[in-house]
KEPADREN-93941 format. One line per field, with one value per residue (C-alpha): residue number from 1; x, y, z. Coordinates in steps of 0.25 Angstrom, whole numbers, plus 5000, padded with zeros to 4 digits. Example, Ala and Ser with C-alpha at 12.3 -4.5 7.8 and 13.67 -1.06 7.14 Angstrom:
2
nr c(1 2)
px c(5049 5055)
py c(4982 4996)
pz c(5031 5029)
// end
This chain:
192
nr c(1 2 3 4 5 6 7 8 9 10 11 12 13 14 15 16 17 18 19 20 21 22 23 24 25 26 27 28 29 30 31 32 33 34 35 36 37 38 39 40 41 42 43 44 45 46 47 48 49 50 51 52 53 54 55 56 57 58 59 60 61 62 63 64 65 66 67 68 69 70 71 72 73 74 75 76 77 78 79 80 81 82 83 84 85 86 87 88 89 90 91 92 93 94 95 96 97 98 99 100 101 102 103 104 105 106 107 108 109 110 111 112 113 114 115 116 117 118 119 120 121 122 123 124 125 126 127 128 129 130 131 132 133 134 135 136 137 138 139 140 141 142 143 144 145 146 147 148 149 150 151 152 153 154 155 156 157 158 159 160 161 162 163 164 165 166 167 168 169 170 171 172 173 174 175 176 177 178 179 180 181 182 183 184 185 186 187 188 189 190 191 192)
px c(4955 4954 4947 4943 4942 4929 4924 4916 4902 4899 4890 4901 4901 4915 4924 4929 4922 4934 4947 4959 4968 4960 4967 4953 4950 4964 4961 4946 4953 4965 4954 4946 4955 4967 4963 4950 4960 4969 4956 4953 4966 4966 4953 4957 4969 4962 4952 4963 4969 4956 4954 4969 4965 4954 4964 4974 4967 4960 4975 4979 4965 4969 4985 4979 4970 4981 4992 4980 4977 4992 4994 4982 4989 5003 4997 4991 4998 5002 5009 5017 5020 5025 5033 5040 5044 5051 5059 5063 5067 5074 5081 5086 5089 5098 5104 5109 5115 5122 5125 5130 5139 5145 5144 5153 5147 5149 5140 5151 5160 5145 5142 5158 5155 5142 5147 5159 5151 5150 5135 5136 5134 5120 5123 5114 5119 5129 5132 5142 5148 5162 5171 5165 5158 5149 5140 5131 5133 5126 5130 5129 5142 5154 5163 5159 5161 5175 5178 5172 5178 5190 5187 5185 5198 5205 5201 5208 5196 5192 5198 5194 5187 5177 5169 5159 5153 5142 5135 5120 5116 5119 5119 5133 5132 5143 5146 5157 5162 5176 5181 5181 5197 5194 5206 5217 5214 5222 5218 5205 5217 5220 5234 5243)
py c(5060 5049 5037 5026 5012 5007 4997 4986 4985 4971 4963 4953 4958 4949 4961 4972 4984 4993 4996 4986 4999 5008 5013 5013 4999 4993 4997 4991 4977 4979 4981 4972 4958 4963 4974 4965 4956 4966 4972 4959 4957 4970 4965 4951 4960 4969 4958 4951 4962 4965 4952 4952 4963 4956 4945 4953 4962 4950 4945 4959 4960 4946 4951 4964 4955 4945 4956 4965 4953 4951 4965 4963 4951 4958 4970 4960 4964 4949 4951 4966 4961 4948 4955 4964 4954 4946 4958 4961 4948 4948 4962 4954 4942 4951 4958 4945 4942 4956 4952 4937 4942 4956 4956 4949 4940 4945 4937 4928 4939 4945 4930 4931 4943 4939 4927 4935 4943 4937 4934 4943 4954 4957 4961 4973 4977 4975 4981 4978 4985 4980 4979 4987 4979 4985 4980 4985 4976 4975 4969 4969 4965 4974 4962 4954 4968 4970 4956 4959 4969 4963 4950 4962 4967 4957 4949 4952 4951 4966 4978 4990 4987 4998 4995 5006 5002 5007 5005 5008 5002 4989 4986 4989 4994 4989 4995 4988 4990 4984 4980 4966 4963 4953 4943 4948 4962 4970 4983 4983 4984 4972 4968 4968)
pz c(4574 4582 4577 4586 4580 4579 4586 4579 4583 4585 4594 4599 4615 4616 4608 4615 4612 4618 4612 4619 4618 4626 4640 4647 4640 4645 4658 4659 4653 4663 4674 4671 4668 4679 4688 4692 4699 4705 4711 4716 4722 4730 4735 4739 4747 4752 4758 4764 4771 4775 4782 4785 4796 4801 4806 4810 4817 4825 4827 4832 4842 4847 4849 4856 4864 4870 4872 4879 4889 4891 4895 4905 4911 4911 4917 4929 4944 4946 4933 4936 4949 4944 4933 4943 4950 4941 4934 4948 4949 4937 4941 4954 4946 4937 4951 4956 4944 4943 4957 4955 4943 4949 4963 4974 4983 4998 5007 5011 5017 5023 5030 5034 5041 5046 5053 5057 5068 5081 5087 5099 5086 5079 5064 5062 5049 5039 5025 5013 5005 4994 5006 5017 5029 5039 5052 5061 5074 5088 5099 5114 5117 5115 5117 5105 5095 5101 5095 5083 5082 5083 5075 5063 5065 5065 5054 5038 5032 5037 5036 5043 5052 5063 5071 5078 5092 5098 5110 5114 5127 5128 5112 5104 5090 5082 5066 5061 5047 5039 5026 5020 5017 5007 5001 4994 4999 5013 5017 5008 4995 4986 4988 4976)
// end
């Protein structure tokens, strides 16, 4: 059936004793001469990544360490406190920029009115609001907050002015409260 070649028998170790067409042959010659080299190439990769990790695990254990001490430094009280402070900083920062940008500056017409009120009268209180003006007066001489008075109700530059007195004992208490008329404006309406 089958016949294999015969091999000759000879003494000279340097001739292939194996058939060159053989599968299992092919595969000892490929591993041999080639798959040799790839075994040592996977090696020599495997080796490097090996050592890679070493160094990049030290990297890593160094990065951990400086963020760790960081983190202790940042969570110091001097640090929180410090932090606060400088964002509420910035908040106000931002504010009185909001405020510079959007808002109208009325402490001129509030020193106006300050001044306007004669020293025989103790300012108590006073609020602002757009237009509207209101003081808390005190006084111990009804004389002076008739002239006040008056001096309020005949100016232009307020309109609606009231006035509410009272007396306890000898101190007068005094609420005044009126619009500013600003420029341009009769009757708190902008003329046409």
């Amino acid at each position: 059936m089958f016949q294999r070649e015969k091999q000759p028998k000879s003494i000279n170790f340097l001739e292939t004793l194996y058939d060159p067409t053989d599968f299992w042959s092919n595969a000892y010659i490929w591993l041999v001469s080639i798959g040799k080299y790839l075994l040592i190439g996977v090696q020599v990769i495997v080796l490097g990544v090996f050592f890679a990790r070493f160094i990049l695990d030290g990297k890593n254990n160094d990065l951990t360490e400086e963020i760790n001490n960081k983190v202790v430094l940042l969570s110091n009280d001097t640090w929180k406190r410090n932090a606060f402070l400088f964002e509420n900083y910035q908040v106000l920062l931002g504010d009185i920029r909001n405020i510079r940008e959007g808002q109208t500056i009325n402490s001129l017409q509030i020193r106006e009115l300050i001044n306007g009120i004669p020293s025989s009268l103790d300012l108590e209180g006073l609020s602002f609001s757009e237009r509207r003006v209101s003081l808390r007066l005190s006084s111990n001489n009804l004389n002076s907050v008739r002239d006040y008075e008056s001096a309020l109700k005949n100016n232009p530059m307020y309109e609606d002015v009231k006035f509410s007195i009272t007396k306890e004992d000898a101190e007068i208490s005094v609420g005044v409260s009126f619009y500013l008329n600003t420029e341009g404006e009769v009757g708190g309406r902008t003329e046409n």
